[in-house]
N, C-alpha and C positions, 0 to 999 in steps of 0.2 A: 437330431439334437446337434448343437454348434459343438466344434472341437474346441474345449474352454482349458486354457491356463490355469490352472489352481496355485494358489499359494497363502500360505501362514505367514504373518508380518515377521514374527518371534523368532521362524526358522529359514528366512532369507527368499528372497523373489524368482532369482533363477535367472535373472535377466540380464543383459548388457547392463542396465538401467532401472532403478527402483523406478515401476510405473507411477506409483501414486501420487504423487503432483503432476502428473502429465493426466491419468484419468480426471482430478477432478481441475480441468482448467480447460480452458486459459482462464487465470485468474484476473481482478483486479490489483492492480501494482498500487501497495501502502508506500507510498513517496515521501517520508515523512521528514521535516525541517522541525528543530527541539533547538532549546537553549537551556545550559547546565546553570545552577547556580551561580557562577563565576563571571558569566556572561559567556562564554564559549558555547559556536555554532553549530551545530552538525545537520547534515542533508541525505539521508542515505531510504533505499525501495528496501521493500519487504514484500513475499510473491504471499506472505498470506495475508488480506486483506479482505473486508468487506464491509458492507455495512448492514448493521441488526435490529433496526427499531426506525419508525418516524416520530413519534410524541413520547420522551424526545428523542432527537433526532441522534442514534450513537451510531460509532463506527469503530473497528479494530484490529489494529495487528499482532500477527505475533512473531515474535523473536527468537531464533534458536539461538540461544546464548544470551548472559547479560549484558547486549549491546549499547553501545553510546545513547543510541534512542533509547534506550529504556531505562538506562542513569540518567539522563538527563530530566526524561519525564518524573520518574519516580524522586528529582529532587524539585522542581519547578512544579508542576502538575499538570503542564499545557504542552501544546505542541499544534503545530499546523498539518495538514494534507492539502500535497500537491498533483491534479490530475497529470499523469504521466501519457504523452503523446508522440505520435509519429515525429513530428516537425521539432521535440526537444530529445526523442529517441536516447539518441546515442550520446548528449548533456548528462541526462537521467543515469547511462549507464557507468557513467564516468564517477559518478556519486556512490555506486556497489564496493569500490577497492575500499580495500583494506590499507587503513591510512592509521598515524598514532593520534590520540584521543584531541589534540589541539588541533592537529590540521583542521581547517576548515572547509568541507565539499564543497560549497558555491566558489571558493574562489577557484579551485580546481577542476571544477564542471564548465567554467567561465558565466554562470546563470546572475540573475539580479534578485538580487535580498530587497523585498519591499515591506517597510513596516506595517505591522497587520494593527486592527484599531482596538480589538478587547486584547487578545491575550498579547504577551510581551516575547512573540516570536516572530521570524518572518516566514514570506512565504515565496515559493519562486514569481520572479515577473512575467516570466515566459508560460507560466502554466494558466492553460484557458480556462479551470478552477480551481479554487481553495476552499479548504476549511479550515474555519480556527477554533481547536476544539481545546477543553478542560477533561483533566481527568476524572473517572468516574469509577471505574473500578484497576487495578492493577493486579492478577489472577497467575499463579504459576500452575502451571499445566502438571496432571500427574496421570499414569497410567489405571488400568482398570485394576490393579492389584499395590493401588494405593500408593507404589514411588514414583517422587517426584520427579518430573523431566527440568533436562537442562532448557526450557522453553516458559518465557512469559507473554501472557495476553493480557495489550495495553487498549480499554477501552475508553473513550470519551466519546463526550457529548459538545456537538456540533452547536457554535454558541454565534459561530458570524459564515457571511459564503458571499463568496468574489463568483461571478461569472462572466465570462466574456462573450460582449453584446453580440458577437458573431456567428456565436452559436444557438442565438434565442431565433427562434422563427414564429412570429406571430403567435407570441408568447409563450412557447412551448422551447426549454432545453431540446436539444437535438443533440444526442447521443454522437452518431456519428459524423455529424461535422465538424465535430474535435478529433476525427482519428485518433481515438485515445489505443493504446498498445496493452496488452494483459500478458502475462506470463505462462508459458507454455509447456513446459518441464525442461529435462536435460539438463545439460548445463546451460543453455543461453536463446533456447527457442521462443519465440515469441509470438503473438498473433495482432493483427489491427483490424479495427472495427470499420470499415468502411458503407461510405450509404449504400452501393453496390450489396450490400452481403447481410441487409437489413428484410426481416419482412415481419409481416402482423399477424398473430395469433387471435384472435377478439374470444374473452372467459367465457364459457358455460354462464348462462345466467340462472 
């Protein structure tokens, strides 16, 4: 039998490091660009991320804290996702700080705000996808014993998608020739998807 770690969430991990973002990742990075009622920008990643439905098409983050993305959405109902990649890396991460609610991330990241065509937000120029989603459900997360956490899940449904022709191969998305970057735990680990580090499983039929 393997020599196994044990531990209870409730009564602390034991570790240098709460493992659990690190076991389940590397995740996909929620890079999410929102506009407040006011017209105020914000651009900031979220390491939880995914996407949970094709018909229709949703996806969602969540928030520890009631962050700007998630006043912004909850007053507008829209918001973009932007694929986050090696080659805007360290743009991306420049968008994480803690800035006061006006600042604007793109102009701080130095990225390009490009008008998106349904909803009334932008999206980055530099990112090799977008989504421009509406909101669909806006869910505050609560434990098994009923209280609420300081954490919201913002889900919408994917209403328009930017892809970059570079990454289409004979009609097919290719994953990793966006080197898109996922989130790894710690404070700041990271991982990228490289075609190198790609292989094919083919289903049980």
């Amino acid at each position: 039998m393997s020599d196994i770690h044990y531990y209870e969430p409730s009564k602390g991990h034991g570790l240098k490091h709460d493992p659990f973002n690190a076991i389940v990742g590397p995740r996909p990075i929620g890079w999410i660009s929102s506009r407040d009622a006011k017209g105020g920008i914000n651009l900031a990643p979220y390491s939880f991320f995914n996407a949970f439905n094709y018909v229709p098409p949703i996806i969602g983050f969540s928030s520890v804290g009631w962050k700007d993305s998630v006043a912004n959405i909850a007053e507008t109902r829209e918001f973009c996702w932007n694929l986050a990649t090696k080659h805007i890396g360290e743009a991306m991460n420049k968008t994480s700080a803690t800035v006061p609610h006006e600042v604007d991330e793109f102009e701080i990241s130095g990225l390009t705000k490009v008008p998106s065509r349904i909803v009334n937000v932008p999206r980055v120029g530099e990112s090799l996808a977008s989504f421009e989603c509406k909101l669909t459900q806006l869910i505050q997360l609560e434990g098994v014993d009923g209280k609420k956490a300081n954490s919201w899940l913002v889900l919408g449904e994917v209403v328009a998608v930017y892809i970059d022709k570079s990454v289409i191969k004979d009609g097919v998305y290719q994953t990793a020739l966006a080197h898109p970057i996922l989130r790894a735990g710690r404070l700041g680990d990271y991982a990228e998807i490289r075609p190198d580090a790609m292989f094919e499983m083919v289903r049980p039929a």
